[in-house]
C-alpha positions in Angstrom: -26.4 8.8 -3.0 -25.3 6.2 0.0 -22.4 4.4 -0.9 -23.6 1.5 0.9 -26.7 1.2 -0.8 -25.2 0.4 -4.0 -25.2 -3.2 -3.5 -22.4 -4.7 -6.2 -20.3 -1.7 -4.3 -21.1 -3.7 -0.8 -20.6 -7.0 -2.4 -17.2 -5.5 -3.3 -16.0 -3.8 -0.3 -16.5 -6.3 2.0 -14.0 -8.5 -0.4 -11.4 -6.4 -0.4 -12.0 -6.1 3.6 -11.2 -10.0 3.8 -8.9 -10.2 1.4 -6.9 -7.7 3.4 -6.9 -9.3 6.7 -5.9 -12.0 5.3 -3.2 -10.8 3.4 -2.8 -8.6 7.0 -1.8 -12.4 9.0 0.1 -13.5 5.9 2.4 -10.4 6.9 2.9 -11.3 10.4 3.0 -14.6 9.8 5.6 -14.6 7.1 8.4 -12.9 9.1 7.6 -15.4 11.9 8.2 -17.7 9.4 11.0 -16.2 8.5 12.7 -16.2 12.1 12.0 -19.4 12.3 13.9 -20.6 9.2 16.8 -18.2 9.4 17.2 -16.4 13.1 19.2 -13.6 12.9 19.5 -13.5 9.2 15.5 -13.3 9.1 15.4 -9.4 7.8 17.3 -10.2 5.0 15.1 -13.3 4.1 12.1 -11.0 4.8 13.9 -8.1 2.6 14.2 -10.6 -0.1 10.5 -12.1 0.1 9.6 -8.2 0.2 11.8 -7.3 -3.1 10.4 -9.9 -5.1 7.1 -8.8 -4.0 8.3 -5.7 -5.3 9.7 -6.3 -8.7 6.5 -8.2 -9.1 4.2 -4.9 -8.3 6.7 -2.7 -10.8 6.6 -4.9 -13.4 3.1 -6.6 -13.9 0.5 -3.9 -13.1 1.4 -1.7 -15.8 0.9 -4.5 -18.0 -2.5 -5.8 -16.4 -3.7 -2.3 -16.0 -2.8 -2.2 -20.3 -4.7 -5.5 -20.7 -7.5 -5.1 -18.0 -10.4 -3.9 -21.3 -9.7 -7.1 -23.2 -10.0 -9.7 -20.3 -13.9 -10.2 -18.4 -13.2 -8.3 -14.9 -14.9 -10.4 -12.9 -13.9 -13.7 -13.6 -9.7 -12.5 -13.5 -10.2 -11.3 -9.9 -11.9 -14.6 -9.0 -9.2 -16.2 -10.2 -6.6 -14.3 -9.2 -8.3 -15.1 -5.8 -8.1 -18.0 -6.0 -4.5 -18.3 -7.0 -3.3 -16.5 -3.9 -5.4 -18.6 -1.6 -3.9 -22.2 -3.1 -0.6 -20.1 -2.6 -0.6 -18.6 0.9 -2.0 -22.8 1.7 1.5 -23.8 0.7 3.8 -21.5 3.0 3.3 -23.6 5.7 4.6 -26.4 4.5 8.2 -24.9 3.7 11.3 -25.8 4.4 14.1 -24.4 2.7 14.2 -20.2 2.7 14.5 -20.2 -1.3 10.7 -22.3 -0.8 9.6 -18.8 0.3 11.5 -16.8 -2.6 9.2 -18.9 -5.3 5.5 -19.0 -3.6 5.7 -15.0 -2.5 7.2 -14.4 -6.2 3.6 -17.0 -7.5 1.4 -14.7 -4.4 2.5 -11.2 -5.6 2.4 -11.3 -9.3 -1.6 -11.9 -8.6 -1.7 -9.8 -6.4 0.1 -7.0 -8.8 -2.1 -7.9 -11.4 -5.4 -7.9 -8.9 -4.9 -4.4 -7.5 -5.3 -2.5 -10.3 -8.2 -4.4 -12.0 -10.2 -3.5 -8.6 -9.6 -0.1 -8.7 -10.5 0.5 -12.0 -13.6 -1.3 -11.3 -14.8 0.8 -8.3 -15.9 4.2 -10.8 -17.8 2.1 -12.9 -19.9 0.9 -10.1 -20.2 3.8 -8.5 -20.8 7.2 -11.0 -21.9 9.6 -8.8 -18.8 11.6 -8.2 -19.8 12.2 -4.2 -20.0 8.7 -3.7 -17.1 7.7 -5.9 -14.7 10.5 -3.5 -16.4 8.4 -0.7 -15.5 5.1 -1.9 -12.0 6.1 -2.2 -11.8 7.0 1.5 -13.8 3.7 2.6 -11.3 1.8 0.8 -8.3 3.7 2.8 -10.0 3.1 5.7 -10.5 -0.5 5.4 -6.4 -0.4 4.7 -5.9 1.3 7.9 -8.3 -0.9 10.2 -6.6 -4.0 8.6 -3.3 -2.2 9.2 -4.6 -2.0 12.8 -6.9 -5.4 13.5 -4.3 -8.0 11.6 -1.6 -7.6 13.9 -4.2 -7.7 16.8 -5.9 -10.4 16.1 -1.9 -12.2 15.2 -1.4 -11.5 18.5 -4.2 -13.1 20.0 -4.0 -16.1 17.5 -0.7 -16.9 18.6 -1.9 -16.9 22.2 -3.3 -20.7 21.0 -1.9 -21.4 17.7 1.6 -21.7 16.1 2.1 -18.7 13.5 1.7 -21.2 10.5 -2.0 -21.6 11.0 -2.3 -17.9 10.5 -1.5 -18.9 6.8 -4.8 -21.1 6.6 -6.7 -17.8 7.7 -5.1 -16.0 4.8 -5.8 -18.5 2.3 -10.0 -18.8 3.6 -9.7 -14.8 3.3 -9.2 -15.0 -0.2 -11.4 -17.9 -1.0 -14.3 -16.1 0.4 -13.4 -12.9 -1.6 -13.7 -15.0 -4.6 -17.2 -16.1 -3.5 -18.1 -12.3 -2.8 -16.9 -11.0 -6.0 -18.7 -13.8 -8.0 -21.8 -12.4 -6.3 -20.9 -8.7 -7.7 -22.3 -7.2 -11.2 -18.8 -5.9 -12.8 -19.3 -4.2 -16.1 -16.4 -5.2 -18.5 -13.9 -2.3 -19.0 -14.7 0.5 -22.0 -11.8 -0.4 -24.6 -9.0 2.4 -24.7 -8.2 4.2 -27.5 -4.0 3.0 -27.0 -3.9 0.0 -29.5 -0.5 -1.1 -27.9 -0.5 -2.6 -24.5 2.9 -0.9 -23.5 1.4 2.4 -24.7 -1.6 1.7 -22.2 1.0 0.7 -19.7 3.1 3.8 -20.0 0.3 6.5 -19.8 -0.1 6.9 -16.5 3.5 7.3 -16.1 3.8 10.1 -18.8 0.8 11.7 -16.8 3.0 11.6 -13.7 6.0 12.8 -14.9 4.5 15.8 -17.1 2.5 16.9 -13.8 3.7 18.7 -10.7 1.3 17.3 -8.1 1.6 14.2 -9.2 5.7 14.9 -9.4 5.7 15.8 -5.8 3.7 12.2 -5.1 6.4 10.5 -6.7 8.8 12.0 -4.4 6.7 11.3 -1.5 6.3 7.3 -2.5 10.1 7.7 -1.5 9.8 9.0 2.0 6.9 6.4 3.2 8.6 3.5 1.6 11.7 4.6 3.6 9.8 4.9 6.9 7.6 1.8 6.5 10.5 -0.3 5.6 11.8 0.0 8.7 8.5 -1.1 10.3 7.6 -3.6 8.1 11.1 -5.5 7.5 13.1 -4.6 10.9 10.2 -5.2 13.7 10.6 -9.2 14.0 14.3 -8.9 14.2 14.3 -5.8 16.0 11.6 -6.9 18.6 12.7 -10.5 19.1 16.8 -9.3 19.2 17.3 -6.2 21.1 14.0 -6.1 22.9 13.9 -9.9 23.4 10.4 -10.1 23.0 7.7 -12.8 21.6 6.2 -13.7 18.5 3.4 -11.7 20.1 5.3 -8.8 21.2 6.1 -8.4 17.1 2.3 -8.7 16.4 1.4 -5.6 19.2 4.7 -3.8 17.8 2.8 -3.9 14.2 -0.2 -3.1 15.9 1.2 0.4 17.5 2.1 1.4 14.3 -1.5 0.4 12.8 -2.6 2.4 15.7 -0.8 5.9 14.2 -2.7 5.0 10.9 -6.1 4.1 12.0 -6.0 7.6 14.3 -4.8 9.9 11.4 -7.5 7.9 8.9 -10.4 8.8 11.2 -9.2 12.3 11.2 -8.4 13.1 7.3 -12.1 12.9 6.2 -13.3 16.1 8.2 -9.8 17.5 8.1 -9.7 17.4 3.8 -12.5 19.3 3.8 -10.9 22.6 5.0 -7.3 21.8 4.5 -5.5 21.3 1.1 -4.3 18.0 0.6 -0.5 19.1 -0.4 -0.7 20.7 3.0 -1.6 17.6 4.4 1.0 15.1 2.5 3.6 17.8 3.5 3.3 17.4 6.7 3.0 13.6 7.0 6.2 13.9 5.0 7.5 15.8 8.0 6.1 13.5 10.9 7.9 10.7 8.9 11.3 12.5 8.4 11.2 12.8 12.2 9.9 9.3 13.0 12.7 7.7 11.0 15.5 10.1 12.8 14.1 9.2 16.1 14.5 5.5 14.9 18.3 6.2 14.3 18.6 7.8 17.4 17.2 4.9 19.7 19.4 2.2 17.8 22.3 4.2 17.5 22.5 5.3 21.6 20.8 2.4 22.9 18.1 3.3 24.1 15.8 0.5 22.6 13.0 1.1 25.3 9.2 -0.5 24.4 8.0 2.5 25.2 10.5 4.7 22.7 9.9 1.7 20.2 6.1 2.2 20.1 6.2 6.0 20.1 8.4 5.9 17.0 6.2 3.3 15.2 3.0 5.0 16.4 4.4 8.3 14.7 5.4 6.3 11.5 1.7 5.0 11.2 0.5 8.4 11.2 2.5 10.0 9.0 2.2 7.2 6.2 -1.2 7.8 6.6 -1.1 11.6 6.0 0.2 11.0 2.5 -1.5 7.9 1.3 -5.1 8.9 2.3 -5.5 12.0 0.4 -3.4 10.2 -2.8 -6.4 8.8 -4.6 -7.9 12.1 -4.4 -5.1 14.4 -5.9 -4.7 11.6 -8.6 -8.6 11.4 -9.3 -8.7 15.3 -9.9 -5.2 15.2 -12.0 -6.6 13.1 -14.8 -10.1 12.5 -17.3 -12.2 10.3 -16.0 -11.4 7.5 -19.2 -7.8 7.9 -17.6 -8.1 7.0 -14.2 -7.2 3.2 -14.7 -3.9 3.7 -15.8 -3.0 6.8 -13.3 -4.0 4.7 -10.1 -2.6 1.7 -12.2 0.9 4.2 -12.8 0.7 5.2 -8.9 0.8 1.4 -7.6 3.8 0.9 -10.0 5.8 4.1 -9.2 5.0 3.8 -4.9 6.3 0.2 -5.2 9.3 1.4 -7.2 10.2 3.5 -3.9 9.9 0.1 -1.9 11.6 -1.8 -4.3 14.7 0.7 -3.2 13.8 0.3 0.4 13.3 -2.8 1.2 16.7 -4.1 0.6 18.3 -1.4 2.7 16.1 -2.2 5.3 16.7 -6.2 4.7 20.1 -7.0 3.4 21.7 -4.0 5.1 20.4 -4.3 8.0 21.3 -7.6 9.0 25.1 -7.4 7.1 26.0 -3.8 9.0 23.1 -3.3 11.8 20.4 -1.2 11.8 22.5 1.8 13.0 23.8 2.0 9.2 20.7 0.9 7.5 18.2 3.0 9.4 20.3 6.6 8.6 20.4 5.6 5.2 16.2 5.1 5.3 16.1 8.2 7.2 18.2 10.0 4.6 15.9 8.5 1.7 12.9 10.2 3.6 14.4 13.2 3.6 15.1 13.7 0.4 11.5 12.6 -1.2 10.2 15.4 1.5 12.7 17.9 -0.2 11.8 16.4 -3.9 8.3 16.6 -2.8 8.3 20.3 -1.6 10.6 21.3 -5.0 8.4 19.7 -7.5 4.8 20.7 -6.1 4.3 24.0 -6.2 2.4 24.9 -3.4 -0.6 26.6 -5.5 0.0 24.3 -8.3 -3.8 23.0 -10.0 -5.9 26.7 -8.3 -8.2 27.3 -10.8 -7.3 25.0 -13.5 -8.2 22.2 -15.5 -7.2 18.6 -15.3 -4.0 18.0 -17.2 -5.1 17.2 -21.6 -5.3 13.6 -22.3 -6.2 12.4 -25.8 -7.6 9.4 -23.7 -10.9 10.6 -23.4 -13.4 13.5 -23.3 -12.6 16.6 -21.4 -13.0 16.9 -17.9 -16.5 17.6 -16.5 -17.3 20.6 -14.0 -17.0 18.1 -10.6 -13.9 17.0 -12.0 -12.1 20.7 -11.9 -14.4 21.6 -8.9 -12.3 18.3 -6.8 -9.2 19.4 -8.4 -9.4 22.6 -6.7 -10.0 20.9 -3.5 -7.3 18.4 -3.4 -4.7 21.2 -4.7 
């Protein structure tokens, strides 16, 4: 079956495509913003903005995943939309840092509570268990290109713009991904057979801890959060401070670690088909260990070169992607297909955890004792989710066996065990 032929899947896709870009220039954007308001002092506004976002993520898509079969799909992730867009049209006009605190705190909880609902939906528009696998990679992909493109296009925006009309770009994004999903035929979720919302809400998690693979991903949420964090919180300070570059420098900084993620993306397809994806994670585990040492060891002897800079981000890029492409598939082939809801739901919850950690080394460290300090301690963290990871996966854990019981739903079909064996 072509994936693209399934029009509510097209109608789909190309929403979450805008909505990401859009929630791409609200990134850049926002640490601009963030300079701008507090200077020096802007990574630990941005590591503040970032931890709420956080908490948010940890703490609301359990429970939206647990209430997502008693609410009509469709109309919550119009109007979760439409919440962000009114949002992201009101950073502009801030003026006081704790402004920020409130409207990304507003932004993220619909955003925690949007994720999940459109990942649960994407199996029951698409059955056919090729074009389901397929699906999951087009959606990675579309991460990675926005990853890429929104720190491009920043850049060339800001060539003729101030950085706070980036924020009206964001907000039409998500506006016209209301529009698009409005257009799209979502079935309402199947009820579950958990009668409690917190026992919907913790089932995933139970999956996770009670099985290796998905052990080891736990442990490797740890090492990209540690890596990105440096990227994502540090750049503006980092780029504007000891490189004493532009607003548009920071957009092409971004965009060289976009460029890392969009290069191992396009490779992973033809690559999973021969390799096994725990080889795979492990070594993106390994690129990042490295990428985050070689981080310390630029700050720490001075040696802030662009060139050094954009290597180092370049390498992080890849290596995040290396574990987050092949995710959705280990986790698709570790549960029922009743399940997968609250696993993806339990994976967005328990990766954001590890940022949650992160993102305050990376912010409130950083700025109170350098990024000497903060970095080793990222670059520590890394390591030991790549030592976690490599403990609790066995490396011929899920050969040969079926999907882990769930009294959730039926038992798992043939493809199900057949893309288990794969993705082990």
């Amino acid at each position: 079956m072509r994936l693209f032929a399934i029009r509510d899947y097209r109608h789909l896709f190309a929403a979450q495509v805008i909505a990401l870009f859009g929630t791409g220039l609200t990134t850049v954007a926002l640490g601009l913003l963030a300079y701008d308001l507090a200077g020096p002092r802007a990574g630990m506004v941005l590591g503040t903005a970032l931890t709420i976002k956080m908490v948010m993520y940890v703490a609301i898509a359990p429970l939206a995943a647990a209430y997502i079969d008693r609410l009509p799909r469709r109309t919550l992730l119009v109007l979760l939309d439409v919440i962000r867009g009114a949002v992201v049209l009101a950073l502009p006009l801030v003026t006081e840092v704790w402004h920020i605190y409130v409207l990304i705190g507003l932004l993220q909880a619909a955003s925690a509570a949007f994720t999940p609902t459109f990942q649960a939906v994407i199996p029951d528009i698409v059955t056919d268990e090729a074009a389901y696998t397929r699906a999951l990679s087009a959606s990675q992909v579309a991460s990675t290109m926005e990853s890429l493109l929104s720190p491009v296009l920043a850049a060339l925006a800001l060539t003729f713009l101030s950085f706070d009309r980036l924020f009206l770009g964001t907000s039409a994004g998500f506006l016209i991904s209301a529009v698009l999903v409005l257009l799209t035929r979502i079935p309402d979720a199947r009820p579950s057979t958990h009668t409690r919302a917190w026992d919907k809400a913790a089932a995933g998690i139970r999956t996770f801890l009670g099985t290796p693979r998905l052990r080891g991903i736990m442990a490797l949420n740890l090492t990209v959060a540690a890596a990105g964090s440096i990227v994502v919180v540090n750049t503006v300070n980092y780029v504007r401070d000891e490189l004493g570059g532009s607003q548009q420098d920071v957009a092409w900084m971004l965009a060289a670690s976009g460029t890392g993620t969009l290069l191992a993306a396009l490779a992973l397809p033809r690559v999973l088909d021969r390799v096994a994806a725990r080889t795979v994670m492990m070594t993106g585990a390994k690129v990042l260990v490295a990428a985050t040492a070689a981080a310390v060891a630029l700050i720490a002897t001075g040696l802030t070169t662009w060139a050094g800079t954009a290597i180092v981000w370049t390498a992080t890029g890849i290596g995040m992607a290396l574990i987050i492409t092949p995710t959705g598939k280990v986790l698709r082939a570790s549960v029922e297909r009743a399940a997968i809801p609250e696993a993806f739901a339990a994976q967005f919850s328990l990766s954001h955890l590890a940022w949650l950690i992160t993102y305050p080394v990376a912010g409130w460290l950083g700025t109170r004792a350098g990024f000497t300090l903060a970095w080793s301690v990222l670059a520590t963290l890394a390591a030991a989710g790549a030592v976690g990871a490599l403990l609790l996966w066995p490396r011929h854990d899920g050969r040969g066996t079926a999907v882990v019981p769930s009294t959730t739903g039926p038992a798992a079909t043939s493809e199900d065990r057949s893309t288990l064996v794969k993705a082990a």
